[in-house]
MARLUMVO-687417 format. One record per atom (N, C-alpha, C): x, y, z. Coordinates in steps of 0.05 Angstrom, whole numbers, padded with zeros to 5 digits, always signed. Layout:
BEGIN
XYZ;...
//
This chain:
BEGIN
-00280-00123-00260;-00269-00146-00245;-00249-00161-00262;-00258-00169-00286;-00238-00180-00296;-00211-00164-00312;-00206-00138-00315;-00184-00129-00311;-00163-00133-00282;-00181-00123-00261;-00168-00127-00242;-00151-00151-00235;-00168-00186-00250;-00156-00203-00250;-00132-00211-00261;-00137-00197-00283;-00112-00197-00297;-00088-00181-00284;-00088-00154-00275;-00078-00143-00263;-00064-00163-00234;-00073-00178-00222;-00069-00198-00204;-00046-00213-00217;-00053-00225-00243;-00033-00248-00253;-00006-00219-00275;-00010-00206-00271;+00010-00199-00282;+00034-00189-00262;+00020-00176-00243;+00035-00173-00215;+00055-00199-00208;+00036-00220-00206;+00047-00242-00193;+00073-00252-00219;+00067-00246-00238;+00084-00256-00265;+00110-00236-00265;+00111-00210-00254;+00133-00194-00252;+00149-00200-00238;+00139-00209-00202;+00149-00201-00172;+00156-00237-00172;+00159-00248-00186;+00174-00279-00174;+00177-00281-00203;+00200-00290-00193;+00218-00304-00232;+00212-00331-00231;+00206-00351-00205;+00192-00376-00206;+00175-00381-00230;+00155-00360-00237;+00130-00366-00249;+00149-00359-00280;+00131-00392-00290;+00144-00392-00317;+00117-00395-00335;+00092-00384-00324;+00068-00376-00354;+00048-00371-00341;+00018-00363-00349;+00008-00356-00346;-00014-00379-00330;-00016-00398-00340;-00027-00421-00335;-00015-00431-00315;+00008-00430-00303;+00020-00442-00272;+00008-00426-00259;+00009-00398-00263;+00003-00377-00240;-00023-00386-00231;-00036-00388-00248;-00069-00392-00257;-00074-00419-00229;-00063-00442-00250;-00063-00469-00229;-00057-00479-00203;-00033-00470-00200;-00008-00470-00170;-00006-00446-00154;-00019-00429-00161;-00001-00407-00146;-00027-00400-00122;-00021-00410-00096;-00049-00396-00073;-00050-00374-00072;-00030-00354-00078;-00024-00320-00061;-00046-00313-00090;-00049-00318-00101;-00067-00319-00130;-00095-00326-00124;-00090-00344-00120;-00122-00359-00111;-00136-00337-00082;-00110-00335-00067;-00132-00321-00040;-00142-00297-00046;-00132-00282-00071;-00131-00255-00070;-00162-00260-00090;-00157-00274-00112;-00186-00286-00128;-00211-00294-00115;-00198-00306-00085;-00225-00319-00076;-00237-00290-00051;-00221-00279-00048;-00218-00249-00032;-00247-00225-00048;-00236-00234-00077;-00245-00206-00098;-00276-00219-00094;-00285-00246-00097;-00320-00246-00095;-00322-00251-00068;-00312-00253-00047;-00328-00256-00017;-00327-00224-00008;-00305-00208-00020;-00317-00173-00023;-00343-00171-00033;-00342-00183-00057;-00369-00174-00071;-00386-00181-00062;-00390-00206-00051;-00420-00216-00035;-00416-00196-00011;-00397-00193+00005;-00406-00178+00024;-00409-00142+00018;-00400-00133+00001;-00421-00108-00001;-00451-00104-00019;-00450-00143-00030;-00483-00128-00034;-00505-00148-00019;-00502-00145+00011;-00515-00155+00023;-00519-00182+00032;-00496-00197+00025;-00487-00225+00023;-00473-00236+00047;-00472-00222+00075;-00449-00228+00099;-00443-00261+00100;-00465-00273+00100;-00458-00295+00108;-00447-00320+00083;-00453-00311+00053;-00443-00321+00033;-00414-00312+00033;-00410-00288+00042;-00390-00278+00033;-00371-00289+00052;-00374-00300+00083;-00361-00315+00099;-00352-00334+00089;-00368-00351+00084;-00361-00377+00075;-00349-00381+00051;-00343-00359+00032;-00327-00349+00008;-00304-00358+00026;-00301-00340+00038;-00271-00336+00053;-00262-00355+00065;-00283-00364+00080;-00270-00401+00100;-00256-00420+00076;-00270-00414+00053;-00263-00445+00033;-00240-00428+00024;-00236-00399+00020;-00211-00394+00011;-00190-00400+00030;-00188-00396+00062;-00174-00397+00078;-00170-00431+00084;-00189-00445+00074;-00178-00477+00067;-00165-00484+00049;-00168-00475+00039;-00152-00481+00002;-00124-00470+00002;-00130-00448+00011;-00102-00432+00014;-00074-00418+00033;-00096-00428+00065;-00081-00419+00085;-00083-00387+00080;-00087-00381+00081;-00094-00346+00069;-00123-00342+00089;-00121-00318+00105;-00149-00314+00130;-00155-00289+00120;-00169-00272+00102;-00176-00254+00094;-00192-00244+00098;-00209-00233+00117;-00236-00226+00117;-00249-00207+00095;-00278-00216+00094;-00291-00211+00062;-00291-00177+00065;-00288-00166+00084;-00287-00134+00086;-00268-00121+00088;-00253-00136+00082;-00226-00121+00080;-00222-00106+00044;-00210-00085+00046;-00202-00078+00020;-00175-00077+00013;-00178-00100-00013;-00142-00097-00030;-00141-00090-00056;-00131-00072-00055;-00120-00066-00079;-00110-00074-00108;-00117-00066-00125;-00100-00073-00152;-00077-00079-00152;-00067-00107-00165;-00033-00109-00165;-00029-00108-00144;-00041-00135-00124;-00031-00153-00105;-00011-00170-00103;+00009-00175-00098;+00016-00204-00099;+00024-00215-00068;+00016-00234-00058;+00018-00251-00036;+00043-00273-00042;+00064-00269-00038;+00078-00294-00046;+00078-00323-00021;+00081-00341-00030;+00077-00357-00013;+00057-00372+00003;+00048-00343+00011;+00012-00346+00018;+00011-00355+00047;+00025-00378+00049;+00009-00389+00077;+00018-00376+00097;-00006-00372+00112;-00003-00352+00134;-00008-00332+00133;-00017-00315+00120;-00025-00289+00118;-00049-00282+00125;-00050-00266+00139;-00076-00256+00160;-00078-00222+00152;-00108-00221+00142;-00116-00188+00134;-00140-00193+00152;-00148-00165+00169;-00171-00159+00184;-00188-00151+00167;-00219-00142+00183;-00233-00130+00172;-00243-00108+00157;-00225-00085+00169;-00221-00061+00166;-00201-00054+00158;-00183-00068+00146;-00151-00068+00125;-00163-00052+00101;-00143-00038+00101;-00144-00026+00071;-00108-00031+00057;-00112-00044+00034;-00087-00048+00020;-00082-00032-00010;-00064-00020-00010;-00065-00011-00038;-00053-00022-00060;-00045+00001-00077;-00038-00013-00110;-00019-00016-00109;-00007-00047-00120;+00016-00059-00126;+00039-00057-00095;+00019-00078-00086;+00032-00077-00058;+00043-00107-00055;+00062-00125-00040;+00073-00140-00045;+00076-00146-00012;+00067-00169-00005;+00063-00189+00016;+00080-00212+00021;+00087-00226+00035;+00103-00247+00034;+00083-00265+00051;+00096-00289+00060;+00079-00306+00074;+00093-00293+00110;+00067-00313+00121;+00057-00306+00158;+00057-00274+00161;+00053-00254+00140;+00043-00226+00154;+00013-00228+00167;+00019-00208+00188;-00009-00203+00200;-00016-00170+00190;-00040-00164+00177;-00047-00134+00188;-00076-00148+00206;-00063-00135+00226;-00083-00146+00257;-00094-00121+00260;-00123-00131+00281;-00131-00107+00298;-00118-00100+00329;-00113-00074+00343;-00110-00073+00374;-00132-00070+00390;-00161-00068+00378;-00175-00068+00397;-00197-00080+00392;-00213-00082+00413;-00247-00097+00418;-00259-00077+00405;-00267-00057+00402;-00281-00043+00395;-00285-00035+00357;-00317-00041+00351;-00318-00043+00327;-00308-00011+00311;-00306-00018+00289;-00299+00010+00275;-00275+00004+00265;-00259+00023+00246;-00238+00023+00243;-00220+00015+00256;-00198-00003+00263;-00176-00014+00276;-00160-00036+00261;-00161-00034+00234;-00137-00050+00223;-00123-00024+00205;-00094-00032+00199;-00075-00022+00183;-00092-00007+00156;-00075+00010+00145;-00075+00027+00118;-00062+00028+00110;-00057+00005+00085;-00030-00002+00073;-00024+00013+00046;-00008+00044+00040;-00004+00057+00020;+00002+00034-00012;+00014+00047-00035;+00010+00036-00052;+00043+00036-00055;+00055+00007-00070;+00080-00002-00077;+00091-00007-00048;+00079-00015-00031;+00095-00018-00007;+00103-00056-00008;+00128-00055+00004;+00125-00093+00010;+00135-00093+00036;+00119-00121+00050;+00109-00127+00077;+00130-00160+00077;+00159-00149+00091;+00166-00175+00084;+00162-00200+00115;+00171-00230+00104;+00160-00251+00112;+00159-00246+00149;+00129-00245+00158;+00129-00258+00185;+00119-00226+00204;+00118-00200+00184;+00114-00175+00198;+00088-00179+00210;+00091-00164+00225;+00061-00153+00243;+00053-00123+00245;+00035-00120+00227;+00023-00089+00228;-00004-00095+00238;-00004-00079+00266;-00018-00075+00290;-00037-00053+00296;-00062-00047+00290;-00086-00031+00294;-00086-00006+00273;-00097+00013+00278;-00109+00032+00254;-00090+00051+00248;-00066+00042+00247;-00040+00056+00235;-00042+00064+00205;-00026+00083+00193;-00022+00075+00158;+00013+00072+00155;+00009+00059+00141;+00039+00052+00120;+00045+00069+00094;+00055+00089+00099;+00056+00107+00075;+00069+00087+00038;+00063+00111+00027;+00078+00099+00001;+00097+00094-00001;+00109+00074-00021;+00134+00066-00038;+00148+00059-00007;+00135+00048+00027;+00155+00041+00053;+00162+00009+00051;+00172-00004+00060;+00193-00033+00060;+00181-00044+00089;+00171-00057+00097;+00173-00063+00130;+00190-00094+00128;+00206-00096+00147;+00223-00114+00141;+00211-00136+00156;+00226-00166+00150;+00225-00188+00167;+00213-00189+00192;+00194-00200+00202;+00182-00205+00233;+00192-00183+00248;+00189-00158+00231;+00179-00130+00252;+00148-00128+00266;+00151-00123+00277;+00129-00110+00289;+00121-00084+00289;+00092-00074+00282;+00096-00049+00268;+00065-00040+00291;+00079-00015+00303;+00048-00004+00323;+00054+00022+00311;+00060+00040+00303;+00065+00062+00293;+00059+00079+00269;+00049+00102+00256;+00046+00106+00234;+00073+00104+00222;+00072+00102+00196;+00099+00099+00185;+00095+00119+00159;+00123+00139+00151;+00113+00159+00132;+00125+00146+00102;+00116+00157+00090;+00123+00145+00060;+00157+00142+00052;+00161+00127+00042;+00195+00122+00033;+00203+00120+00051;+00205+00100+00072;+00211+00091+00105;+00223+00060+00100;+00235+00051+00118;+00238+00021+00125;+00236+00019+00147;+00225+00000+00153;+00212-00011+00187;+00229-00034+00187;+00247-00033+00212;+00255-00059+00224;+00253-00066+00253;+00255-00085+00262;+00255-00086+00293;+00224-00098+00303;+00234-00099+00323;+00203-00104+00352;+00211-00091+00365;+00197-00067+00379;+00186-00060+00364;+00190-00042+00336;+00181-00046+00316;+00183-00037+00288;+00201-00004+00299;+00223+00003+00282;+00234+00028+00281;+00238+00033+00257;+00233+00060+00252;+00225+00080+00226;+00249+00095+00215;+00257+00075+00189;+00276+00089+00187;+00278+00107+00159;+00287+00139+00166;+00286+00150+00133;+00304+00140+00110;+00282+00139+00089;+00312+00139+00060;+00320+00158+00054;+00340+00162+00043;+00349+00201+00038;+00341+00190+00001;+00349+00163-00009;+00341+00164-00032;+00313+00154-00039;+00293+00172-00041;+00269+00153-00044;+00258+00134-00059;+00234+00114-00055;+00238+00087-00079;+00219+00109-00097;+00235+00098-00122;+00209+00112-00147;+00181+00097-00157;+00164+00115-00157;+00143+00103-00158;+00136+00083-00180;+00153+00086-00207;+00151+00068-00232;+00177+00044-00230;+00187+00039-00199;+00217+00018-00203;+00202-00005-00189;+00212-00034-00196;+00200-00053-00180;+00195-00055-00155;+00194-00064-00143;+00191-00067-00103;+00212-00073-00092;+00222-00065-00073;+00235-00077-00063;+00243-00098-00044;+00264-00117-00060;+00260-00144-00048;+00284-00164-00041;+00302-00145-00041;+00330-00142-00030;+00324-00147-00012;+00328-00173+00010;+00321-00179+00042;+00355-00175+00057;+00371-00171+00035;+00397-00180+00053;+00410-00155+00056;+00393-00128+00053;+00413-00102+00050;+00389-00089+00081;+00373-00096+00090;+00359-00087+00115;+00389-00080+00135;+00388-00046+00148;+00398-00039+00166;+00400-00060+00197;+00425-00064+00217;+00424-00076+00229;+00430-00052+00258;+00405-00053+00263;+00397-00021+00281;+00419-00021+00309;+00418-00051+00323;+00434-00054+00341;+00460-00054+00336;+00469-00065+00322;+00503-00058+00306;+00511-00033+00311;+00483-00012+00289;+00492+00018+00280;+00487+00029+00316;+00473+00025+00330;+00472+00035+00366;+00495+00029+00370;+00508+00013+00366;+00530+00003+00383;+00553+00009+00380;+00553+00018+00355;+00582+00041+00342;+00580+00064+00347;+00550+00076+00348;+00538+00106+00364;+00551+00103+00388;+00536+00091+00405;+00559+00092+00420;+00575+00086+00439;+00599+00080+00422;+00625+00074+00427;+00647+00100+00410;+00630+00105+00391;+00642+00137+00377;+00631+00155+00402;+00600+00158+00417;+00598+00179+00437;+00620+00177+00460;+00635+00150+00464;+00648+00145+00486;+00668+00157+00490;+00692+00151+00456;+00708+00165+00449;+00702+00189+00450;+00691+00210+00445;+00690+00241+00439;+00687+00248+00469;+00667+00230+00485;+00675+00246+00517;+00700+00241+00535;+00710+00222+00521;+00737+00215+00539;+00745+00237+00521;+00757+00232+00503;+00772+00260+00481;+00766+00289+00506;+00749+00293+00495;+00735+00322+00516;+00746+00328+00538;+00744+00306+00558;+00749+00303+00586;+00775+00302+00582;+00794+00289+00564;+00828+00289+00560;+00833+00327+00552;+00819+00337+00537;+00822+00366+00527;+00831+00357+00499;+00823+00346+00494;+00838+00338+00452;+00815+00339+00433;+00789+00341+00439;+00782+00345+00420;+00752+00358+00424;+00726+00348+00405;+00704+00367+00416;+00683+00357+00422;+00663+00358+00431;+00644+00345+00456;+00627+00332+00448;+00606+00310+00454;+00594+00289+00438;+00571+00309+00419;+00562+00287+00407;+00548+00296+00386;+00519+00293+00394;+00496+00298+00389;+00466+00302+00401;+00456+00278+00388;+00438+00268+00411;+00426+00245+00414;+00409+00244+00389;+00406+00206+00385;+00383+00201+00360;+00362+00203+00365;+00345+00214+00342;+00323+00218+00345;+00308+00187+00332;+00280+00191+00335;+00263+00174+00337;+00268+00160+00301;+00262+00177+00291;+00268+00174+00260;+00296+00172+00256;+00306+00152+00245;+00347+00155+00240;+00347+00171+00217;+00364+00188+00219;+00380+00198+00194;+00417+00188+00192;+00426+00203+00165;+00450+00210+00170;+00464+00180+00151;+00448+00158+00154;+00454+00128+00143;+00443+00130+00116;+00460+00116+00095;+00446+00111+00076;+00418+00089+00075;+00395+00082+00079;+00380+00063+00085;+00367+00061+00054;+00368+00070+00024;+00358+00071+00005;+00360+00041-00006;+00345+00022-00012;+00355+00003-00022;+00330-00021-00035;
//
């Protein structure tokens, strides 16, 4: 446990240049505190503790604005920036060195007990305001961008943007030993790139139909290629 803690404050000491020691992180920082107050309302609730381990979590989710449920599992090398607002289900699984922003949801889609929250791979970041929606996974080293909405599995080295969330490939993949990515201002602008699709398909069938040149090109698929999206 107390590696892991540490592991917590060193994360948080990498992924924001804000933090200027060890002792702020410690003092000020909630995305710190929820994930600390997270690690023992886990522990009361797998050894038989449900209702200690509730009320772990209510005083964390006062303190911190952070709604975590004690059965949820997170991972080593968390960091929550911001914190407020962030909503993990019951059945969340988060992995290693995964990076949160504030108002994400990993929500459930259904009434029915069992499995139905997200599976969040390892090095992935979930940026501010996303929504990952029922018993999907988020592959490794993927980006989900700004107040996407995510119902879909998503495959490793991906960026998700949109409502609903669209899956987009990197041709360069993130490496597994480079920081996260947290570049918010290089996200693909999906309706832009449709809208030059087409107006280039428009041109090539007028072309065609004139006899000057050669005939449109085959529709996008579900997954984009062809774009650089590496970033």
């Amino acid at each position: 446990m107390l590696r892991t803690l540490r592991r917590d404050l060193q994360a948080a000491r990498e992924r924001d240049p804000a933090a200027r020691s060890t002792l702020e992180l410690v003092l000020c920082y909630p995305g710190v505190h929820a994930v600390w107050g997270h690690r023992v309302s886990h522990w009361l609730w797998q050894h038989d503790g449900k209702l200690p381990g509730r009320l772990c979590s209510a005083l964390t989710r006062w303190l911190t604005g952070v709604d975590i449920h004690p059965g949820a599992v997170l991972g080593p090398g968390l960091f929550i920036d911001h914190a407020t607002g962030v909503v993990i289900g019951e059945t969340a699984e988060v992995g290693t060195d995964v990076t949160i922003y504030h108002g994400v949801t990993l929500g459930g889609s259904s009434l029915h007990r069992g499995k139905r929250h997200p599976t969040v791979g390892d090095r992935v970041t979930i940026g501010a305001g996303a929504k990952v929606l029922g018993p999907i996974t988020i592959g490794d080293d993927s980006r989900i961008g700004a107040n996407a909405v995510v119902v879909k599995p998503v495959p490793p080295d991906s960026v998700v943007v949109g409502v609903p969330g669209q899956v987009i490939h990197r041709r360069l993949p993130h490496q597994a030993g480079a920081p996260p990515d947290l570049d918010h201002s290089v996200l693909p602008d999906l309706v832009g790139v449709s809208l030059h699709a087409l107006l280039v398909r428009i041109e090539e069938l007028e072309a065609k139909l004139d006899g000057r040149g050669p005939g449109p090109r085959h529709a996008t698929a579900e997954v984009w290629y062809e774009q650089d999206f590496s970033i």
